[in-house]
N, CA, C and O atoms as a CHARMM CRD file, in Angstrom:
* protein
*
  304
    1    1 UNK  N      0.84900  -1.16200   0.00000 PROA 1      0.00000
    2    1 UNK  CA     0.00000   0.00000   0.00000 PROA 1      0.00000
    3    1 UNK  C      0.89600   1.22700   0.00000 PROA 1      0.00000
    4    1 UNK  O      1.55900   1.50500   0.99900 PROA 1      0.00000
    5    2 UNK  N      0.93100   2.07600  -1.27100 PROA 2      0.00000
    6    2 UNK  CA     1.75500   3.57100  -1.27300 PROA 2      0.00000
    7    2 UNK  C      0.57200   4.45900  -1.14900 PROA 2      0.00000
    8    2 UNK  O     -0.49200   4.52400  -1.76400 PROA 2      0.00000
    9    3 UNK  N      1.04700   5.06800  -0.24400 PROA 3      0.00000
   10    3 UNK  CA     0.34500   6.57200   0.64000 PROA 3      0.00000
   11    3 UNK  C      1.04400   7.13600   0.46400 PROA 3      0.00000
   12    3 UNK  O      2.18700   6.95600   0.88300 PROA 3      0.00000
   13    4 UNK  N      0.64100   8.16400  -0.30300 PROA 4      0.00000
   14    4 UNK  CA     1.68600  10.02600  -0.58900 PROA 4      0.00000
   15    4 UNK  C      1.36700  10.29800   1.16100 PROA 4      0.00000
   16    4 UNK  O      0.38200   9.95800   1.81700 PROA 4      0.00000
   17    5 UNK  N      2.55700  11.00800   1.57600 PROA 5      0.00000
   18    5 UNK  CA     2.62100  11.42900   2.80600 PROA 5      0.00000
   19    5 UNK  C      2.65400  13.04400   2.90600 PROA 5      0.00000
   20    5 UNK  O      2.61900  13.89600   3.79400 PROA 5      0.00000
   21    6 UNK  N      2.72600  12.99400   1.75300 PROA 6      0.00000
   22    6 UNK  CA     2.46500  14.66500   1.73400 PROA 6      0.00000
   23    6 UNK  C      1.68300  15.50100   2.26700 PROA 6      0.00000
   24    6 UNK  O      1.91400  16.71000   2.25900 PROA 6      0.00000
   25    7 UNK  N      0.64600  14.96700   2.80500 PROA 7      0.00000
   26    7 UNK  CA    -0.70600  15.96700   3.49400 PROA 7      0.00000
   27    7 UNK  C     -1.25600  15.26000   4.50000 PROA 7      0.00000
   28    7 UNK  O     -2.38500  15.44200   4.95500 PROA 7      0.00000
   29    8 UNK  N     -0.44400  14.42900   4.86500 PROA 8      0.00000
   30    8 UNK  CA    -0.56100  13.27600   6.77700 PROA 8      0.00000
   31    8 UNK  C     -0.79400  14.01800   7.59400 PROA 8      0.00000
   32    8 UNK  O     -0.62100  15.17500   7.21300 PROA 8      0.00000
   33    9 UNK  N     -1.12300  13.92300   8.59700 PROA 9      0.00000
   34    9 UNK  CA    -1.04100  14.80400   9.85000 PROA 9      0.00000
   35    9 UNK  C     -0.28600  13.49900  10.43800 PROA 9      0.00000
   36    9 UNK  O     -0.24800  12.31100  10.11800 PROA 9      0.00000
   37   10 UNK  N      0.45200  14.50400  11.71900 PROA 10     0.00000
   38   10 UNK  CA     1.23100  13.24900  12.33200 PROA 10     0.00000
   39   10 UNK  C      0.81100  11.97200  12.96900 PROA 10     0.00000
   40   10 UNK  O      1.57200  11.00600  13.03300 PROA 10     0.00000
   41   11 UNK  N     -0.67200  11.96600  13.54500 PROA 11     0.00000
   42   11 UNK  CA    -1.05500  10.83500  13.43500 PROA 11     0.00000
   43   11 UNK  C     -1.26200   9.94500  12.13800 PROA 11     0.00000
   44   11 UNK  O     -0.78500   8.81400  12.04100 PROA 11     0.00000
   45   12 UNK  N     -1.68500  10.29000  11.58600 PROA 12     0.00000
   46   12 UNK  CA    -1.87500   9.29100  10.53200 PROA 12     0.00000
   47   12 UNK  C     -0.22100   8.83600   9.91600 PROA 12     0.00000
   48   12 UNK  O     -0.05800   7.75300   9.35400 PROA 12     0.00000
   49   13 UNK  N      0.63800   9.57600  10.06700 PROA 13     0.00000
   50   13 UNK  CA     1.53500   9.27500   9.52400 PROA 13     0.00000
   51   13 UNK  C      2.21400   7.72300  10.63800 PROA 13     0.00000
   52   13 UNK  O      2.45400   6.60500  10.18400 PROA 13     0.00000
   53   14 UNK  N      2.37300   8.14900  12.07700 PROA 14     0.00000
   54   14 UNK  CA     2.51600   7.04600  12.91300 PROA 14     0.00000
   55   14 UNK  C      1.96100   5.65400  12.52200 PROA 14     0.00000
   56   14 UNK  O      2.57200   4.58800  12.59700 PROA 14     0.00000
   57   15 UNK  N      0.56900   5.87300  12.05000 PROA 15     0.00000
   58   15 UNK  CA    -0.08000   5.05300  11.87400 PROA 15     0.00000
   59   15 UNK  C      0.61200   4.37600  10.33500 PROA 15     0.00000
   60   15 UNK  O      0.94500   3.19100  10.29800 PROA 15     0.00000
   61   16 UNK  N      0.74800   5.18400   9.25900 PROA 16     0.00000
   62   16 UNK  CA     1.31200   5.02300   8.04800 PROA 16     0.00000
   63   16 UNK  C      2.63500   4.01800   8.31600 PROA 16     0.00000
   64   16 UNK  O      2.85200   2.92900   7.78300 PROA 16     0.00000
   65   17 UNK  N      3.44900   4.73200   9.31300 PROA 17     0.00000
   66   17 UNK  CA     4.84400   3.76400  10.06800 PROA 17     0.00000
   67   17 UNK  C      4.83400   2.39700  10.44300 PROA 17     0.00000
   68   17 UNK  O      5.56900   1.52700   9.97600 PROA 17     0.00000
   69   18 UNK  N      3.92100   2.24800  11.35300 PROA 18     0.00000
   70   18 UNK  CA     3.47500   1.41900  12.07000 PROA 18     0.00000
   71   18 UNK  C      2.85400   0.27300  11.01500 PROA 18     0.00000
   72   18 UNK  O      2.89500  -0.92700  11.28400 PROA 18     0.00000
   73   19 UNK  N      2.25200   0.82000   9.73600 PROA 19     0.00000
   74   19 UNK  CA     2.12000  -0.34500   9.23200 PROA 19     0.00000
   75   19 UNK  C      2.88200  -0.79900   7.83700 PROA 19     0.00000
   76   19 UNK  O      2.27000  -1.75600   7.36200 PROA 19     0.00000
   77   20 UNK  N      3.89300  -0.46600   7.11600 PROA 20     0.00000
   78   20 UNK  CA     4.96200   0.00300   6.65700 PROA 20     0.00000
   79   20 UNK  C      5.90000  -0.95600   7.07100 PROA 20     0.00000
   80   20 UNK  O      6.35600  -1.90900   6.43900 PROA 20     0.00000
   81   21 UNK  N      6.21900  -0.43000   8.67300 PROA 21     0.00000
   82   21 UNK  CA     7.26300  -1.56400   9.62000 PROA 21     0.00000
   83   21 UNK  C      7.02500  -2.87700   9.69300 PROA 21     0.00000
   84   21 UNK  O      7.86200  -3.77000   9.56600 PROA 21     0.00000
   85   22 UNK  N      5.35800  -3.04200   9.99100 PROA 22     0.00000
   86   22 UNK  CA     5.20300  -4.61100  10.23700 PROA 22     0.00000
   87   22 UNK  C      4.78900  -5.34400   8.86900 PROA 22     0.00000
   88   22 UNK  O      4.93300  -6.51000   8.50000 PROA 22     0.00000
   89   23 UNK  N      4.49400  -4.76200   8.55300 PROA 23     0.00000
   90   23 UNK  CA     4.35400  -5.51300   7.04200 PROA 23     0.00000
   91   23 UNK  C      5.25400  -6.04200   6.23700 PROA 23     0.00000
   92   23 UNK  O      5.11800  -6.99000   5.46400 PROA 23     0.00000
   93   24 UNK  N      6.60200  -5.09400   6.55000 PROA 24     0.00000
   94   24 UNK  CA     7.93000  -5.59700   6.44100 PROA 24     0.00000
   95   24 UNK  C      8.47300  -6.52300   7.01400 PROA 24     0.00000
   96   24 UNK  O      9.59900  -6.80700   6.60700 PROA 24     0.00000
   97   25 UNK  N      8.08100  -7.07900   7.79300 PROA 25     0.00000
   98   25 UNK  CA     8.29900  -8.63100   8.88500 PROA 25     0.00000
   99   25 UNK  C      7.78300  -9.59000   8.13200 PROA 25     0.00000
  100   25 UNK  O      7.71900 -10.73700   8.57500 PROA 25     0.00000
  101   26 UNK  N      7.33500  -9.27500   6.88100 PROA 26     0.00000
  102   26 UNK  CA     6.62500 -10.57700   6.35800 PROA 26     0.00000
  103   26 UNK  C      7.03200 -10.46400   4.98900 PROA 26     0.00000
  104   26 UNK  O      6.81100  -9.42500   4.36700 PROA 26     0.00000
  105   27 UNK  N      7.66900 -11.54800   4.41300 PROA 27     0.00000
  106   27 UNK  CA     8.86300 -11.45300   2.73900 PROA 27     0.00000
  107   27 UNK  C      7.32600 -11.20700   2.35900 PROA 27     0.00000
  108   27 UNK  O      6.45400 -11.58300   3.14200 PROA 27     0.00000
  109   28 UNK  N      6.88900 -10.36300   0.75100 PROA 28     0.00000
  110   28 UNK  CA     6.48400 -10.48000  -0.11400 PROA 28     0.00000
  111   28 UNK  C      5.81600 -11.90400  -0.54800 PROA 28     0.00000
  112   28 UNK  O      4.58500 -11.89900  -0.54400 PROA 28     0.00000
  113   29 UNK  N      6.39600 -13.00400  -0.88600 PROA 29     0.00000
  114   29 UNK  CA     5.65600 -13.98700  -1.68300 PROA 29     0.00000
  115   29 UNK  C      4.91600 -14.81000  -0.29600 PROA 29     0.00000
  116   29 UNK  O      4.40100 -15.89700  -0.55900 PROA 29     0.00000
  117   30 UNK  N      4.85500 -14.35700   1.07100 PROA 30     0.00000
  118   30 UNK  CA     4.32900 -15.08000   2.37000 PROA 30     0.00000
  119   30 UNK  C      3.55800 -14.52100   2.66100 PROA 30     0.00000
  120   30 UNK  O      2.90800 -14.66300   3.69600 PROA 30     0.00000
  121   31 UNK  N      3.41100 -13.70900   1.81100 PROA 31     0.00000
  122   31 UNK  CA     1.90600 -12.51000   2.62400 PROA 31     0.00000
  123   31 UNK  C      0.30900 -13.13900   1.62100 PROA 31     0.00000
  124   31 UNK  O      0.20500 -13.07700   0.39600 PROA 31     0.00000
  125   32 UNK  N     -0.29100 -13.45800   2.16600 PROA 32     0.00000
  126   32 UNK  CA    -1.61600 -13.78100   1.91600 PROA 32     0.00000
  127   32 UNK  C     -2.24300 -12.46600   1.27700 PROA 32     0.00000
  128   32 UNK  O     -1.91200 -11.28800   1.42000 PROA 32     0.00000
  129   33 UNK  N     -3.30600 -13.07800   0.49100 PROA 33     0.00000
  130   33 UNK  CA    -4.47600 -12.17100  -0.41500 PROA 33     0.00000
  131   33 UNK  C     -4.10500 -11.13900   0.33600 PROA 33     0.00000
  132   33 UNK  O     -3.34000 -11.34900   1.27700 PROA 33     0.00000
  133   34 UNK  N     -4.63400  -9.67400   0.02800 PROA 34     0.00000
  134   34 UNK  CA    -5.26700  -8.78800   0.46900 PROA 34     0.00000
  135   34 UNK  C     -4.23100  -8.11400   2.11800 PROA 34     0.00000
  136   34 UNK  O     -4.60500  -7.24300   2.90300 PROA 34     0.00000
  137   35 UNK  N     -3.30400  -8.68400   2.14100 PROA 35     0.00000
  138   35 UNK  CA    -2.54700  -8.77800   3.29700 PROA 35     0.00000
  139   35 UNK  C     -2.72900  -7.49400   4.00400 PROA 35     0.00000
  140   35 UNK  O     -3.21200  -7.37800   5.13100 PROA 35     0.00000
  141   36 UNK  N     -2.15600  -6.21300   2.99000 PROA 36     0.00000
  142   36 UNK  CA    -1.37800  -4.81600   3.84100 PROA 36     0.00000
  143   36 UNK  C     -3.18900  -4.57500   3.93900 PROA 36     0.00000
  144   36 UNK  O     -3.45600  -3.86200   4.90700 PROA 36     0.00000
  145   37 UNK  N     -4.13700  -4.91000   3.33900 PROA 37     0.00000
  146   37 UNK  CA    -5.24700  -3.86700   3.62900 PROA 37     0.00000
  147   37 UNK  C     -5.98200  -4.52400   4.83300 PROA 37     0.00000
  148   37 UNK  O     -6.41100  -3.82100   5.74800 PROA 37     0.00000
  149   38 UNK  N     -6.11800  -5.80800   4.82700 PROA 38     0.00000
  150   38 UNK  CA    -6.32100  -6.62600   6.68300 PROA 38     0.00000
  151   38 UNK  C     -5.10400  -5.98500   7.33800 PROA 38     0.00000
  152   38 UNK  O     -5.43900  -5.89100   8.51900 PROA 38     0.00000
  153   39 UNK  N     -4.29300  -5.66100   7.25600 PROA 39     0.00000
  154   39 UNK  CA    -3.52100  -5.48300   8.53200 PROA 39     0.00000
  155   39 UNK  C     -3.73700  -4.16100   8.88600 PROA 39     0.00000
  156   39 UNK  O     -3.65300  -3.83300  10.07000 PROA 39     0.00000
  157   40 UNK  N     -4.11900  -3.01100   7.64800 PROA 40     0.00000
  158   40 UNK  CA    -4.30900  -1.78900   7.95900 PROA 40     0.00000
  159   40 UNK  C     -5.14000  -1.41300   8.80200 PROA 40     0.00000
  160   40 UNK  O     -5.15500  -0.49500   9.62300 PROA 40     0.00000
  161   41 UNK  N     -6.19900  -2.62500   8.37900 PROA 41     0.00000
  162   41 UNK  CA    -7.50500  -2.06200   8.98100 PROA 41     0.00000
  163   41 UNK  C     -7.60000  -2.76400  10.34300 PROA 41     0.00000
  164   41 UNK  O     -8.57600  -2.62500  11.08000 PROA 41     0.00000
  165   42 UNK  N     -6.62300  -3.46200  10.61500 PROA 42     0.00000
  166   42 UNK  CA    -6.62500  -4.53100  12.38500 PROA 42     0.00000
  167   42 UNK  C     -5.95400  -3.22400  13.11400 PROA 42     0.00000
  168   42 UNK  O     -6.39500  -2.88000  14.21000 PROA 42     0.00000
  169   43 UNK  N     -4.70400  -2.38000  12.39300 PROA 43     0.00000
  170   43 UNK  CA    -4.13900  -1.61500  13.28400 PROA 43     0.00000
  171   43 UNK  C     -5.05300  -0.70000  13.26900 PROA 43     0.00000
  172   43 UNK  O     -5.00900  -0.28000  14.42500 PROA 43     0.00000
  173   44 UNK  N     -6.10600   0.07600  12.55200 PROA 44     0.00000
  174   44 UNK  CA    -7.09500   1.06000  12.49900 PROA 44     0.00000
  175   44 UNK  C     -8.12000   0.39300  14.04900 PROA 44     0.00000
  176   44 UNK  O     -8.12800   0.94800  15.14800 PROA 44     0.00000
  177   45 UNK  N     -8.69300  -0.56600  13.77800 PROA 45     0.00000
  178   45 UNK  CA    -9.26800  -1.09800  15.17100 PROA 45     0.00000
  179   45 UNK  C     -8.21300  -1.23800  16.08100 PROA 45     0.00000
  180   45 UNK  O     -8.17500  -0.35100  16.93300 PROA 45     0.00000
  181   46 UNK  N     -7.64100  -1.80500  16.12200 PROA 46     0.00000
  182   46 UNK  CA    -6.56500  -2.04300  17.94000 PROA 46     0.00000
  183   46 UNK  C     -6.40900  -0.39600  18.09900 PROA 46     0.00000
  184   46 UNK  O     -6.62300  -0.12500  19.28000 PROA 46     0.00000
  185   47 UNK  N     -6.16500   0.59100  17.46700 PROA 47     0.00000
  186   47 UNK  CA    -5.56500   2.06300  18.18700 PROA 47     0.00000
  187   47 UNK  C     -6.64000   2.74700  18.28100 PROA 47     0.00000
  188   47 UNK  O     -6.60600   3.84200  18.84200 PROA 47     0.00000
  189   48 UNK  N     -7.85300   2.22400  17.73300 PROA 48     0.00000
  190   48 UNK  CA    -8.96400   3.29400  18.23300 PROA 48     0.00000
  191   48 UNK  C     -9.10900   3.22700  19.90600 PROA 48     0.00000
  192   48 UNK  O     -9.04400   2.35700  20.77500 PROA 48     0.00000
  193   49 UNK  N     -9.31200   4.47600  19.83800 PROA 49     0.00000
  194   49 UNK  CA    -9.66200   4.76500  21.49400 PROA 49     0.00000
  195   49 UNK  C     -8.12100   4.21800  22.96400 PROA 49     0.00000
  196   49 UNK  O     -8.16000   4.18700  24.19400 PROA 49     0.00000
  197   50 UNK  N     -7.07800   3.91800  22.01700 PROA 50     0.00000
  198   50 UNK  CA    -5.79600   3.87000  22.55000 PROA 50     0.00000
  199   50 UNK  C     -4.61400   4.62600  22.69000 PROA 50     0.00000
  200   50 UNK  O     -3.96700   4.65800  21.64400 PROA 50     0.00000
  201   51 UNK  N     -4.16400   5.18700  23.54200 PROA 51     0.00000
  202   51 UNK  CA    -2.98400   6.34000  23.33000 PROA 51     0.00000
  203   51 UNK  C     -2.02900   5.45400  22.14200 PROA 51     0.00000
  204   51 UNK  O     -2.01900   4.25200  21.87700 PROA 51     0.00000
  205   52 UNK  N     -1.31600   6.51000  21.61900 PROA 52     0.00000
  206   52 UNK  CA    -0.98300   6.76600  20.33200 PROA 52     0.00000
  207   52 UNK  C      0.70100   6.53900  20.42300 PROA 52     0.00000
  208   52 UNK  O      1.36200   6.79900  19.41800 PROA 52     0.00000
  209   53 UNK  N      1.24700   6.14200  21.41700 PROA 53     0.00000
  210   53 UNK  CA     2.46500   6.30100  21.81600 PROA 53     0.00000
  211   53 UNK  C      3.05800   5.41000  21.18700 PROA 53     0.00000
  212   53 UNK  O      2.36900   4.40800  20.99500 PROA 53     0.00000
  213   54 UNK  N      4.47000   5.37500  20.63300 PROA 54     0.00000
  214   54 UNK  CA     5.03200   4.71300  19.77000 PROA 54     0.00000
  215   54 UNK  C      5.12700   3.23700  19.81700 PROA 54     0.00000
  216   54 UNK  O      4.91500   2.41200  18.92800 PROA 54     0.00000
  217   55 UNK  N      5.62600   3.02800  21.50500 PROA 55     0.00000
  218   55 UNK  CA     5.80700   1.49300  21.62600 PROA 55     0.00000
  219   55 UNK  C      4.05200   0.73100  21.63800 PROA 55     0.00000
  220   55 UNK  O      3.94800  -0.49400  21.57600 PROA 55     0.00000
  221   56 UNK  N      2.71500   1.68700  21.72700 PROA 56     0.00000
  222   56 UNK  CA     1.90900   0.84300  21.92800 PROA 56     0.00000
  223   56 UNK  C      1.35200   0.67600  20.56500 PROA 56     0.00000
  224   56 UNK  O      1.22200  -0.44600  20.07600 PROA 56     0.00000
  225   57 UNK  N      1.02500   1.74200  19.94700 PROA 57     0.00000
  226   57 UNK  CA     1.06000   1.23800  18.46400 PROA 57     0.00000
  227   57 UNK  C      2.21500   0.29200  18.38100 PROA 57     0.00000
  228   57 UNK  O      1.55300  -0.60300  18.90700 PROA 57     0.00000
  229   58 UNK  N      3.16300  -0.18000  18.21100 PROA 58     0.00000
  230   58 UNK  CA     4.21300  -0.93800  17.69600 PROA 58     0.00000
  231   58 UNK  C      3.50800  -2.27000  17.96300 PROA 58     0.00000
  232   58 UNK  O      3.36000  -3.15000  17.11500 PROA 58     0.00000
  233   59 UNK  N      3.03100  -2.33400  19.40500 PROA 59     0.00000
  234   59 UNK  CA     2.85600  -3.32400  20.00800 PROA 59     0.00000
  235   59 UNK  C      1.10900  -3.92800  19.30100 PROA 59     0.00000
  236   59 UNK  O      0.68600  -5.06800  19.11100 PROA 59     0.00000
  237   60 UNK  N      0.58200  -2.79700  19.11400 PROA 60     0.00000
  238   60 UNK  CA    -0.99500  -2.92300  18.03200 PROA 60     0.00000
  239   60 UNK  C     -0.48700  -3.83900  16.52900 PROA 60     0.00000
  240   60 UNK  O     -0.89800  -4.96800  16.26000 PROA 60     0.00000
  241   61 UNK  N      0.41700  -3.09500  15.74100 PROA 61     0.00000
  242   61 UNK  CA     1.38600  -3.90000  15.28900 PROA 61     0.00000
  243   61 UNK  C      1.08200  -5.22700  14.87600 PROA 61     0.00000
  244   61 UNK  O      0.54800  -5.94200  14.02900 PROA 61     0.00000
  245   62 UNK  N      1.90600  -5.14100  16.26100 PROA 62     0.00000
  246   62 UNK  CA     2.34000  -7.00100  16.17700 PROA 62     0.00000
  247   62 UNK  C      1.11600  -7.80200  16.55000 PROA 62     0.00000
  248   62 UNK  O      0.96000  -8.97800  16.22200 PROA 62     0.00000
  249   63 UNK  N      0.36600  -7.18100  17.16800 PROA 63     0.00000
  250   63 UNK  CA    -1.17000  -8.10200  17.65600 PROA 63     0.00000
  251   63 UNK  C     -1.69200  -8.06300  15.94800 PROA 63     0.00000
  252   63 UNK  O     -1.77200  -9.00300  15.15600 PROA 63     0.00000
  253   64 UNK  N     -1.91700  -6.99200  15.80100 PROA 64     0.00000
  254   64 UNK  CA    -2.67900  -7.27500  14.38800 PROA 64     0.00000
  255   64 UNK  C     -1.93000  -8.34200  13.13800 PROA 64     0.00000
  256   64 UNK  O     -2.52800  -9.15400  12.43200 PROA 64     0.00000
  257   65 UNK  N     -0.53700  -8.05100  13.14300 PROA 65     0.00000
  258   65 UNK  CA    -0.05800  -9.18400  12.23500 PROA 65     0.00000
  259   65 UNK  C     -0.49000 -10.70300  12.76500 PROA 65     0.00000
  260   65 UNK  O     -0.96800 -11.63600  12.12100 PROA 65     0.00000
  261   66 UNK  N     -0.14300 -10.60600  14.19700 PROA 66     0.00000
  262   66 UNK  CA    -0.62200 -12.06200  14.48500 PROA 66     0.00000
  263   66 UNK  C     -2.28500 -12.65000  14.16300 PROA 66     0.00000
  264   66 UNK  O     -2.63200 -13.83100  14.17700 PROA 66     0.00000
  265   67 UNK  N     -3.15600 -11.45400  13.87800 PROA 67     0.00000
  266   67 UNK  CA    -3.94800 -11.69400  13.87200 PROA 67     0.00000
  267   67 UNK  C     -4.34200 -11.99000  12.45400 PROA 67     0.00000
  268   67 UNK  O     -5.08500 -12.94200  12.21300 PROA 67     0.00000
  269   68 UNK  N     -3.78700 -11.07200  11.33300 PROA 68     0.00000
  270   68 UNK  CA    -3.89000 -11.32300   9.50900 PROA 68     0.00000
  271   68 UNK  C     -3.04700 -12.76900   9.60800 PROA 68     0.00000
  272   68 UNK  O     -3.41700 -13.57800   8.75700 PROA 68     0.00000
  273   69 UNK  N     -2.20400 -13.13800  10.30800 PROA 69     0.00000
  274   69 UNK  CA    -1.49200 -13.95500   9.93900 PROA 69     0.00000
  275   69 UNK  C     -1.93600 -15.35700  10.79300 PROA 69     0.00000
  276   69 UNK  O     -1.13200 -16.28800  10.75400 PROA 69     0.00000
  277   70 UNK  N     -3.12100 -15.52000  11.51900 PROA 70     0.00000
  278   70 UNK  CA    -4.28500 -16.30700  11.71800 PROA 70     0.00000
  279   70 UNK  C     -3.06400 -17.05800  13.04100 PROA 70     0.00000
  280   70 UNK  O     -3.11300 -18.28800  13.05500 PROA 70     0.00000
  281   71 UNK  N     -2.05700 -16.42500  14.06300 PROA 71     0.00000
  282   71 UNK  CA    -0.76700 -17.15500  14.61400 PROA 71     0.00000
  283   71 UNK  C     -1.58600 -16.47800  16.35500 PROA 71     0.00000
  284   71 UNK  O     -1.65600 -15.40500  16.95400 PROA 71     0.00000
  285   72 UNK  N     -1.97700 -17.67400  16.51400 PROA 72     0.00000
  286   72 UNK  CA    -2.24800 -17.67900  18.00700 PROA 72     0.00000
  287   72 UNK  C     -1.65300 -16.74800  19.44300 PROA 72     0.00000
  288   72 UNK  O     -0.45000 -16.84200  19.68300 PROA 72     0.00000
  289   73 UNK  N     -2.43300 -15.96000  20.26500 PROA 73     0.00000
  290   73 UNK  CA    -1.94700 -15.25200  21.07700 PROA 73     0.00000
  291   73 UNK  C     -2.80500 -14.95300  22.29800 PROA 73     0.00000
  292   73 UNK  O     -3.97400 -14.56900  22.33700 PROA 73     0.00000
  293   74 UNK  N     -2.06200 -15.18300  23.16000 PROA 74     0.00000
  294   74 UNK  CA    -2.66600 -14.97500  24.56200 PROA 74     0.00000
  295   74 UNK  C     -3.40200 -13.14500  25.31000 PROA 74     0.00000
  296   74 UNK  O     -4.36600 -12.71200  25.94100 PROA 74     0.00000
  297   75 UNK  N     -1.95600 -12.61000  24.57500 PROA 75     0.00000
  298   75 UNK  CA    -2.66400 -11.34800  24.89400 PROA 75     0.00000
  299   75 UNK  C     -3.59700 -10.25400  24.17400 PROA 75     0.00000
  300   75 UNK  O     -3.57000 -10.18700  22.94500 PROA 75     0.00000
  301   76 UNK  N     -4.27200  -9.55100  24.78400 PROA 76     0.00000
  302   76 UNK  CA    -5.59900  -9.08300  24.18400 PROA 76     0.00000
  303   76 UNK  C     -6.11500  -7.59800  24.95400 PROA 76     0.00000
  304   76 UNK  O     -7.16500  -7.05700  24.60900 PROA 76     0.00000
């Protein structure tokens, strides 16, 4: 997914980071259908109504990949 960043506000741009970074944890030919736009939209739900702070988005992240990527997890 390419997003001109040209007219972001800094949240959205965090958010732009945040999924950019983790999407990059996963080679190209391992990423399932539709991959970056499920993961966009898992990190769009996990940060609603969540402070915005770098490590917890990061940490939204990784819940949401585990979650496009169907990989079992305790925390919630």
């Amino acid at each position: 997914m390419n997003i001109q960043t040209g007219g972001l506000n800094p949240e959205d741009e965090l958010l732009k980071t945040v999924l950019d970074d983790t999407a990059a944890m996963v080679p190209q030919e391992q990423r399932p259908p539709d991959f970056e736009a499920r993961l966009a939209k898992r990190i769009l739900v996990g940060a609603t109504g969540r402070s915005r702070s770098l490590t917890n988005m990061q940490m939204i992240g990784l819940l949401a990949l585990a979650d496009v990527l169907r990989i079992p997890t305790t925390y919630r």
